[in-house]
C-alpha positions as CSV (number, residue, x, y, z in Angstrom):
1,X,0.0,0.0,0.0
2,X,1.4,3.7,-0.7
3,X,1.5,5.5,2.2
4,X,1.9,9.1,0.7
5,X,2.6,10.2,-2.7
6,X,4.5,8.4,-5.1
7,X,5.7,8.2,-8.2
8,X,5.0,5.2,-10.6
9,X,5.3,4.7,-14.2
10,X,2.2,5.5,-16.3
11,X,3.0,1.7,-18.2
12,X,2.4,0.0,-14.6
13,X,-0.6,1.5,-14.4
14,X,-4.0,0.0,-15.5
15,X,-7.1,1.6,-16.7
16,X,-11.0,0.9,-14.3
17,X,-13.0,2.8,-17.4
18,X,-13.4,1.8,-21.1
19,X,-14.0,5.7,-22.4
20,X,-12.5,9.0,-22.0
21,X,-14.5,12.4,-22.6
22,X,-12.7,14.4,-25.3
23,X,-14.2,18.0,-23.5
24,X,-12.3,16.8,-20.1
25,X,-9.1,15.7,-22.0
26,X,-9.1,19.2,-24.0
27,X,-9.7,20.7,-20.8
28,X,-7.3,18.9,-18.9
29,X,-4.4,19.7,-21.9
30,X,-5.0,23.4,-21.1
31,X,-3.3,23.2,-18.1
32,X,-0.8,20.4,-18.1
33,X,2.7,20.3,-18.3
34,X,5.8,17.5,-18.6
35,X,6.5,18.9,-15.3
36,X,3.5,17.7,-14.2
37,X,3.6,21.2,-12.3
38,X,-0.2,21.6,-10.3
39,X,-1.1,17.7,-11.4
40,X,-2.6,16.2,-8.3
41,X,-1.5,12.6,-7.6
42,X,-4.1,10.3,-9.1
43,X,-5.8,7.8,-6.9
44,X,-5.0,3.7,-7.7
45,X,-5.4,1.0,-6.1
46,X,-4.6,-3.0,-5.8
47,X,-7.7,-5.0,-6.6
48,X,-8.2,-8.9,-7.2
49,X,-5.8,-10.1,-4.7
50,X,-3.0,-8.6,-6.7
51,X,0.0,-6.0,-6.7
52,X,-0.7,-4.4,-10.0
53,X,-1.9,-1.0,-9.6
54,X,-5.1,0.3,-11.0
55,X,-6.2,4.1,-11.5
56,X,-9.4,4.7,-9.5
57,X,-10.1,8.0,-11.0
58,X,-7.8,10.6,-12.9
59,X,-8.0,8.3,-16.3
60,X,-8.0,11.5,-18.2
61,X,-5.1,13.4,-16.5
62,X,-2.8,10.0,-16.5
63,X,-3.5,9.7,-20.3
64,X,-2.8,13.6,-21.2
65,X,0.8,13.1,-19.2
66,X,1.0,9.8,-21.5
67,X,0.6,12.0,-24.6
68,X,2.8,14.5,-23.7
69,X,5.8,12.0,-23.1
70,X,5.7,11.8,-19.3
71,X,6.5,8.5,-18.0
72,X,5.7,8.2,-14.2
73,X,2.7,10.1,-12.7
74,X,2.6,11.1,-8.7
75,X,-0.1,8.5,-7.1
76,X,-1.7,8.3,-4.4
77,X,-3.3,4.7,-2.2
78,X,-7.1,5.3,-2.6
79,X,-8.3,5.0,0.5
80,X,-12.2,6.8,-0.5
81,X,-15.1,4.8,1.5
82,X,-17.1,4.5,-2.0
83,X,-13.5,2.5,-3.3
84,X,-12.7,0.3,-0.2
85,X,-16.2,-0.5,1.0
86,X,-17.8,-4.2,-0.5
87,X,-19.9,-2.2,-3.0
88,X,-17.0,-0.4,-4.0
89,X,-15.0,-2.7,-4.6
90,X,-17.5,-5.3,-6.6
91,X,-17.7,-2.5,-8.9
92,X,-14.5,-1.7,-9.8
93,X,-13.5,-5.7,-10.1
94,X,-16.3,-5.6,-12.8
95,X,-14.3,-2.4,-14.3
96,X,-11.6,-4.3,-14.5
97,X,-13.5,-7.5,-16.2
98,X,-14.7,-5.1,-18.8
99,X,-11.6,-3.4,-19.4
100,X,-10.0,-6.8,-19.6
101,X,-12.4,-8.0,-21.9
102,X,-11.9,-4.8,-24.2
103,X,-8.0,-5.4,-24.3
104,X,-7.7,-2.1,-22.4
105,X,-4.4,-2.9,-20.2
106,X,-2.0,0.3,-20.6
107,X,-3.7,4.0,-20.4
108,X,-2.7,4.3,-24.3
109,X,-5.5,1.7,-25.2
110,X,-7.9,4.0,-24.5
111,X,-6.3,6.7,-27.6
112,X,-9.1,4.7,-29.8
113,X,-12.3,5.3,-27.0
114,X,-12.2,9.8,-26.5
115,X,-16.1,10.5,-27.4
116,X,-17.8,13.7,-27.5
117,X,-19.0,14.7,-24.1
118,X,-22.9,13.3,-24.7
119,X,-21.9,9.7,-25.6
120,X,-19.0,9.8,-22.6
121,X,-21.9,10.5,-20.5
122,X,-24.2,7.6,-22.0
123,X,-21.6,4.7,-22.7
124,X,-20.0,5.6,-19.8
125,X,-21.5,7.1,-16.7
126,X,-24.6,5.1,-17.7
127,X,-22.9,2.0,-18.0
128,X,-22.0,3.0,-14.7
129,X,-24.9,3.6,-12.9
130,X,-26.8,0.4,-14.8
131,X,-24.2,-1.7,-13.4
132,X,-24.5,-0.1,-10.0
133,X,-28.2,-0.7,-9.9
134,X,-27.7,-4.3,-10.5
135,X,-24.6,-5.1,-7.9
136,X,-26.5,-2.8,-5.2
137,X,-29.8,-4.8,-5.7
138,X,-27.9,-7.5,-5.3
139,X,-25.8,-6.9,-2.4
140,X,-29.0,-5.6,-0.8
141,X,-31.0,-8.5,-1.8
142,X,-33.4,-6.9,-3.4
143,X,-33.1,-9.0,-6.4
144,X,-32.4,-12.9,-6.5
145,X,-29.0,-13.5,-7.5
146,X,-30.1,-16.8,-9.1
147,X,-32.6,-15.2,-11.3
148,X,-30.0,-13.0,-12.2
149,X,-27.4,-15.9,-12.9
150,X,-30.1,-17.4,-15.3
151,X,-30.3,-14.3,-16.8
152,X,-26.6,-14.2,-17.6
153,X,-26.5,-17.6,-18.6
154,X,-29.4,-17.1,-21.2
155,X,-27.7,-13.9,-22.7
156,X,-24.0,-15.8,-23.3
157,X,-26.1,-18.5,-24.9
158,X,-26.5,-15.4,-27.3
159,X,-23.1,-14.0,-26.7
160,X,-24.1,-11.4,-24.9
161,X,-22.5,-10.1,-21.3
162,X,-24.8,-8.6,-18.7
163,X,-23.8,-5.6,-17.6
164,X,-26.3,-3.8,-15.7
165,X,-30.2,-3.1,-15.0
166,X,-32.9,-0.2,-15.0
167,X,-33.4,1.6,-11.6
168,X,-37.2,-0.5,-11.8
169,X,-35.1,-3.8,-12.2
170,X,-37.4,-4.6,-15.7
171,X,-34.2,-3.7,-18.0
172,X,-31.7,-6.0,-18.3
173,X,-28.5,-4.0,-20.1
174,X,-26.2,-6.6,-22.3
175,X,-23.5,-6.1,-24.7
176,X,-21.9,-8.5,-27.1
177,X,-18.1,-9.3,-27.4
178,X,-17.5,-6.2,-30.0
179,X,-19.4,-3.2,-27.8
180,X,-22.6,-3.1,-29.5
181,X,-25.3,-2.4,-26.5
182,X,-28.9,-4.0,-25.9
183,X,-31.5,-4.4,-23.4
184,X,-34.1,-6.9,-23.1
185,X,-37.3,-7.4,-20.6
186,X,-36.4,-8.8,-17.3
């Protein structure tokens, strides 16, 4: 665990989200420097019972320093309650599944994945909340995790991954193996 602020490269760093927002980047390359002068340490964090660290937030700041030739980044051990408690962190292991799934390893895998602003906002902070919906109702038990087990079963019949469900629990939010989005009825 880091205990203050440290410096680690950018490549042993590994990306928690499958977009970036191209009006954050531009915003974010206003202001940046190789210096790094002003960058605040991004958070990471170890997850899966490993010692590979993983950015928690600060995707967008860690891939502008990429760009602009930097090669370690000041971090900081994320220590936030929404990151280390259960909920938490079941959500950011299924970041991780997805990012693995999408090849998305090293902070310059996500060059091909800067959207406008709009679609950051649905393909990504949607995903988000869909899949947040679903491990919540779960952890709460307000859903039955073997219905939902069947449900994921039925969609990779199909080849489709279930990522998430409506607030309502009657959505259920799949994708298939190349990114291509669908719902169905619950």
């Amino acid at each position: 665990m880091l205990s203050s602020v440290k410096l680690i490269a950018i490549d042993h760093l590994h990306p928690t989200q499958l977009y970036l927002s191209q009006r954050k980047l531009d915003a974010v390359r206003t202001w940046l420097t190789p210096s790094l002068l002003g960058l605040e340490p991004v958070p990471v964090r170890a997850f899966l019972d490993s010692s590979e660290w993983y950015l928690t937030d600060g995707h967008t700041r860690t891939f502008a320093a990429w760009q602009a030739g930097v090669t370690q980044i000041p971090c900081v051990y994320d220590e936030c309650d929404l990151v280390a408690c259960e909920l938490g962190q079941i959500l950011y292991k299924k970041d991780i599944e997805w990012c693995e799934r999408f090849h998305l390893r090293h902070i310059s895998t996500l060059a091909d994945r800067i959207v406008p602003e709009e679609d950051y906002r649905t393909l990504w902070q949607g995903r988000c909340e869909k899949m947040y919906n679903l491990e919540a109702a779960l952890l709460q038990g307000k859903i039955d995790r073997a219905a939902v087990e069947r449900m994921k079963a039925e969609c990779q019949e199909e080849g489709l991954f279930v990522y998430g469900i409506s607030e309502d629990y009657t959505i259920v939010y799949c994708e298939n193996a190349s990114g291509e989005l669908f719902n169905r009825p619950w």
